[in-house]
C-alpha positions as CSV (number, residue, x, y, z in Angstrom):
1,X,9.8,-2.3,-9.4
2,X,13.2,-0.4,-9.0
3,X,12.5,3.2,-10.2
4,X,15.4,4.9,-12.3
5,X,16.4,8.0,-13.9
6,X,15.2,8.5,-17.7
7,X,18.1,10.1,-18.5
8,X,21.0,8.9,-16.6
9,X,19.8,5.2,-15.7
10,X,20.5,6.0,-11.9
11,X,18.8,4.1,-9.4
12,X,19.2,6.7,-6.7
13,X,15.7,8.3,-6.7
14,X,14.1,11.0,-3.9
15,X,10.2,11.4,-4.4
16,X,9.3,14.9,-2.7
17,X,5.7,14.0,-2.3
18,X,4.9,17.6,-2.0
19,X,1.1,17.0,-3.2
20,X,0.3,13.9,-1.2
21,X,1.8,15.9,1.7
22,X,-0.7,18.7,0.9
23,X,-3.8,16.5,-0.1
24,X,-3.4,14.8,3.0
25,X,-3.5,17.8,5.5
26,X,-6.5,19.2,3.0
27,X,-8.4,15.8,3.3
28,X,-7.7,15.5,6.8
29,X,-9.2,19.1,7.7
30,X,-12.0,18.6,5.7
31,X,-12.8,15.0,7.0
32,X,-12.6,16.2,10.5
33,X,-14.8,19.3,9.7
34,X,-17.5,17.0,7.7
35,X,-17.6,14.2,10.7
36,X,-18.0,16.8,13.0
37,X,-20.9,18.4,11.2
38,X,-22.4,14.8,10.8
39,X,-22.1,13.8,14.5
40,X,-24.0,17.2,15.7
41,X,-26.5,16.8,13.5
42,X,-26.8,13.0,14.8
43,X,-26.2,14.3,17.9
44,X,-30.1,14.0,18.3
45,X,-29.9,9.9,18.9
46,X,-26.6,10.1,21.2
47,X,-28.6,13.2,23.5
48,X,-31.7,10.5,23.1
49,X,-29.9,7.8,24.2
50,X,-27.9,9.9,26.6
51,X,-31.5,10.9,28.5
52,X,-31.4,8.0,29.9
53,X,-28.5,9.1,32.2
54,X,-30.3,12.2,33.1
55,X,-28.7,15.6,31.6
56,X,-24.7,15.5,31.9
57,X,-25.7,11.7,29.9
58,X,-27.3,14.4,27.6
59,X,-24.1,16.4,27.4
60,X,-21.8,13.5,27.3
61,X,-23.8,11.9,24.4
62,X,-23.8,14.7,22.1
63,X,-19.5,15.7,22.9
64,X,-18.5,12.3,22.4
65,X,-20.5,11.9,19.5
66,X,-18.6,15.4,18.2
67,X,-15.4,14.3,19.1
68,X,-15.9,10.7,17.5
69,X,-17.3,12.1,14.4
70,X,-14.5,14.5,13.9
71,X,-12.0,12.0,14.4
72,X,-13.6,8.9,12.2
73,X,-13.7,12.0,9.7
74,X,-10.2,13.4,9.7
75,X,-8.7,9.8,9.7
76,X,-10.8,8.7,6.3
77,X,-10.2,12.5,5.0
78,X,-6.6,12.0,5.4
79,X,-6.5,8.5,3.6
80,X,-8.5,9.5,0.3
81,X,-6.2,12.7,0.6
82,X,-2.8,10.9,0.6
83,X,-4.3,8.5,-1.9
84,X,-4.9,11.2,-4.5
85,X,-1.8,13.2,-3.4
86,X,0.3,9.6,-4.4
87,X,-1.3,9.4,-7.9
88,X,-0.6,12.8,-8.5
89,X,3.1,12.8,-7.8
90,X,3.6,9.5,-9.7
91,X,1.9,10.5,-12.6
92,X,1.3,14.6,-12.9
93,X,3.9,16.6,-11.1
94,X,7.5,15.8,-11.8
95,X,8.2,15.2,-8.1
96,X,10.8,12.2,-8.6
97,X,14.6,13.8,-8.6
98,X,17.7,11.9,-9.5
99,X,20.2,12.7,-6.8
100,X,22.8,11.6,-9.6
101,X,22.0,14.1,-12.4
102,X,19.2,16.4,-10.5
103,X,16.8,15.4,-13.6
104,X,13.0,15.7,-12.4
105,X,10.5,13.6,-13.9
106,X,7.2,11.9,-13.2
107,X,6.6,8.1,-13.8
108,X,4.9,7.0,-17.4
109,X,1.2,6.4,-17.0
């Protein structure tokens, strides 16, 4: 679908993107912070299984599952983030601009 200006019919279009930039970086942060949270408080069953190892397995375990965690978080965070940010340029903000006319406008719903 070839997006064009309401007013002038111009096919020469720049989306900002300001909010999926924003959701993104939001979702990312709190992805990151919730995986992290999740992995120490799992961090029971990677010290368990790090025991095994004697103490620095203990150690190991528990950090890797931290860093893991925080980064399986952030990445997911930052998807469901951009995802939302996308739906709300297309259809809320008016964050498509006509570079012909300078008319701002969102897409119908």
């Amino acid at each position: 679908m070839s997006l064009k200006c309401p007013c002038c019919n111009s096919p020469e279009i720049a989306s900002l993107r300001t909010a999926m930039k924003i959701t993104a970086a939001v979702g990312a942060v709190g992805g990151a912070a919730r995986g992290v949270s999740a992995a120490l408080a799992g961090g029971q069953v990677g010290a368990s299984v790090g025991a095994i190892a004697g103490p620095i397995g203990i150690t190991l375990g528990t950090v890797s599952g931290a860093i893991l965690g925080g980064l399986a978080g952030g990445v997911g965070g930052c998807a469901l983030g951009a995802q939302l940010g996308e739906k709300l340029d297309r259809h809320v903000s008016a964050n498509n601009l006509c570079l012909a006319c300078n008319h701002r406008f969102n897409l119908p719903a």
